[in-house]
C-alpha positions in Angstrom: 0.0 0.0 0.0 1.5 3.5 -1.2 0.8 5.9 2.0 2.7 8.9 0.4 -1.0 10.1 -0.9 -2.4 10.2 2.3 0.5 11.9 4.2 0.3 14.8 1.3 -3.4 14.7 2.0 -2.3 15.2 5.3 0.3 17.5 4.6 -2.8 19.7 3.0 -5.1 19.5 6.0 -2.8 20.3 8.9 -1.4 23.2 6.3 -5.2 24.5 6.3 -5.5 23.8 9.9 -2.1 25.9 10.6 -3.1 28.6 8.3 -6.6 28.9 10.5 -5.1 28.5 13.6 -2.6 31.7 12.2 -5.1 34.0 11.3 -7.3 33.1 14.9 -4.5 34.3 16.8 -4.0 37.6 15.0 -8.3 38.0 15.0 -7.5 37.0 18.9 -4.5 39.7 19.2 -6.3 42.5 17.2 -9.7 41.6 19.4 -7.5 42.2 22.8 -6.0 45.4 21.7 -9.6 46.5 20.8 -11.2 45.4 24.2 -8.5 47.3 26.1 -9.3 50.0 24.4 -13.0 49.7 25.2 -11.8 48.9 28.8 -9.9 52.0 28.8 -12.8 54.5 27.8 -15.0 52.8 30.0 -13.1 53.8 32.9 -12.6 57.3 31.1 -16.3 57.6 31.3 -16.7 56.4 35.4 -13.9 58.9 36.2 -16.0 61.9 33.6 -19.1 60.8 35.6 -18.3 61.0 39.4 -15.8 64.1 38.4 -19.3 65.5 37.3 -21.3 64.5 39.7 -18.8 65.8 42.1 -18.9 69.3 40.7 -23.1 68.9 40.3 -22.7 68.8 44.0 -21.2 71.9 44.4 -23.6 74.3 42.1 -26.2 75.9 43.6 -29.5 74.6 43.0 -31.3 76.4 39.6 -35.0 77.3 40.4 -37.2 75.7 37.9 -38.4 78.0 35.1 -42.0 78.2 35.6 -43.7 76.9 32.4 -45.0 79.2 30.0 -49.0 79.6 28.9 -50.3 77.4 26.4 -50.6 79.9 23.5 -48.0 79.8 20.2 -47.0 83.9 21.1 -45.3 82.8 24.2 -42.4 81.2 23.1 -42.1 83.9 20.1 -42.2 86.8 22.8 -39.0 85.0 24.7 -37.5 84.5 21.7 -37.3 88.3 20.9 -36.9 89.1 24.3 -33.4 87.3 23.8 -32.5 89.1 20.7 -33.5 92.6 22.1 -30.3 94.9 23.8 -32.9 96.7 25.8 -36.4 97.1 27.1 -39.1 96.6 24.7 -42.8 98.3 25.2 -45.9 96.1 23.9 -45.8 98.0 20.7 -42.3 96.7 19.8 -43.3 93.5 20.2 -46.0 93.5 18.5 -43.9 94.6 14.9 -41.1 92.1 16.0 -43.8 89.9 15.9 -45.4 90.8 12.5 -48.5 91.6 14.1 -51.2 94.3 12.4 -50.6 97.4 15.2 -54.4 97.6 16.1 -55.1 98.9 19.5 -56.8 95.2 20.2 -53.2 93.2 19.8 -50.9 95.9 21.1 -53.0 95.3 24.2 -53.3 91.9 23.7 -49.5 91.5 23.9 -49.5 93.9 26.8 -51.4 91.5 28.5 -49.1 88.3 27.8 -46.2 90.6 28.8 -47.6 91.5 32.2 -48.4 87.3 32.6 -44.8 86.6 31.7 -43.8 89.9 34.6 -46.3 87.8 36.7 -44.6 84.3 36.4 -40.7 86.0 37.0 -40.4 85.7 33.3 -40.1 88.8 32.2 -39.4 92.2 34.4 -41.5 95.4 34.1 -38.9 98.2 34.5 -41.3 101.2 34.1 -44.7 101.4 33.2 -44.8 99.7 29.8 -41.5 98.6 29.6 -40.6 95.1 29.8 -37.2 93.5 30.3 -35.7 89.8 30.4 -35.4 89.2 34.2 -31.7 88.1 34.7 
């Protein structure tokens, strides 16, 4: 019986089998280096999160901002409150806002502006004019 067929058979198998055994170790070595890394920002991240909850600690409590009325002018009013430098009356507001200047909505907005002074939103400095609080 001629045996040199099967030993080059199993030449070829143990070959294949050294080959996958090769390239398992170097998906084994590249997956290590990739956990450590993974490791490594996971302890980042506890360090980041008790450093911040540390300093949380520290800051004075923020009051809650009281919500605003349920009406689609509200949040439009704030938003030109932020971009003004100064103290706006009723009537400004009413052409930042694009709205007609009838009598009916410059009082109209008078009105949300004296809700907002009411809910610490919004400061009235003098009669008719009305500031961001800070």
């Amino acid at each position: 019986m001629n045996v040199e067929p099967l030993l080059d058979a199993l030449g070829l198998q143990e070959d294949a089998a050294r080959a996958l055994a090769d390239g398992l170790r170097t998906q084994i070595t590249e997956l290590q280096g990739r956990l450590h890394e993974a490791e490594t920002h996971l302890e980042h991240l506890a360090i980041t999160r008790k450093t911040v909850t540390a300093l949380a600690d520290r800051l004075p409590a923020q009051a809650t901002s009281p919500e605003l009325p349920d009406h689609p002018d509200y949040p439009h009013i704030l938003a030109v409150f932020n971009q003004a430098s100064g103290p706006l009356r009723a009537r400004d507001v009413c052409e930042a806002l694009d709205h007609e200047l009838l009598p009916k909505n410059i009082e109209g907005t008078r009105a949300k502006l004296k809700r907002l002074v009411k809910l610490g939103i919004l400061t009235e400095i003098d009669t008719g004019n009305f500031a961001r609080k800070l």
